[in-house]
N, C-alpha and C positions, 0 to 999 in steps of 0.2 A: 189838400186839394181834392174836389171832386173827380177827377178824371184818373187819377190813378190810382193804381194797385200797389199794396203793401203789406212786408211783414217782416217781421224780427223772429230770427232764430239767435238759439247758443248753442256754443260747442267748446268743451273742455279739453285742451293739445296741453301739451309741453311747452314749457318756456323757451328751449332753446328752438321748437321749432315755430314758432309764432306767429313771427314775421314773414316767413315763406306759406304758410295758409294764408295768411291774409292777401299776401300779393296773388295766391295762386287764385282764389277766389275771385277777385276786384278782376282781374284781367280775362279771366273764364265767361266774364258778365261785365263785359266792355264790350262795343263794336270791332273795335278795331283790334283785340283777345285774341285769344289763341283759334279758337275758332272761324271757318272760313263760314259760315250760316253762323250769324250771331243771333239768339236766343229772343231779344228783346227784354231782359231781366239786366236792367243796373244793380251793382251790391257794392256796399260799402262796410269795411270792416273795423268794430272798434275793441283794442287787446283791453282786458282788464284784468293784471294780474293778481291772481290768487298767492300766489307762494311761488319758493326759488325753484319749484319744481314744475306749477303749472298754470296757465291762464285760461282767462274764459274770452271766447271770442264773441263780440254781438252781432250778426251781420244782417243788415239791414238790406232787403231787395225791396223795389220800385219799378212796376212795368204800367205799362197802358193794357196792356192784355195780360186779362184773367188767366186763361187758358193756359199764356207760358211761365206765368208766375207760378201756380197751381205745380205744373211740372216740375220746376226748380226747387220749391218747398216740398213736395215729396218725394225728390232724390234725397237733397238733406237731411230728413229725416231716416230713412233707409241708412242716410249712412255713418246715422247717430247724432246728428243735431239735434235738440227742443225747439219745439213751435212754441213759442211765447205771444205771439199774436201776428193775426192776420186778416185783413180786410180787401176781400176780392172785388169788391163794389159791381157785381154784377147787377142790371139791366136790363 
């Protein structure tokens, strides 16, 4: 779609903790999150695992603004994610 903002990171966690980044993610980047000022950054998480010992996470962010996507993609990375691709559709 032309009006929003995107991109795909990964991140390699443990099997057994998996499930709890992804939930922690999705809801960090929800309105109604853990957050009282919610971001404007939707993410959606998909597990693909690697071995009994660890998965890759893909997490997909979606905003209308640049600015707060941009934000969100370089905490991520800071905190060890890959930027796999990104399209800020600036204007």
């Amino acid at each position: 779609m032309k009006d929003f903002c995107e991109a795909l990171l990964s991140a390699r966690v443990s099997t057994d903790v998996e499930d709890v980044y992804k939930r922690a993610i999705e809801t960090e980047n929800y309105p109604n999150g853990l957050r009282e000022h919610w971001n404007g950054v939707y993410a959606y998480v998909d597990i693909m695992q690697e071995s009994n010992k660890e998965s890759t996470l893909m997490i997909q962010l979606l905003s209308h603004n640049p600015a707060s996507l941009k934000q969100v993609v370089e905490w991520y990375e800071r905190v060890g994610c890959e930027i796999l691709r990104v399209d800020y559709k600036e204007e």
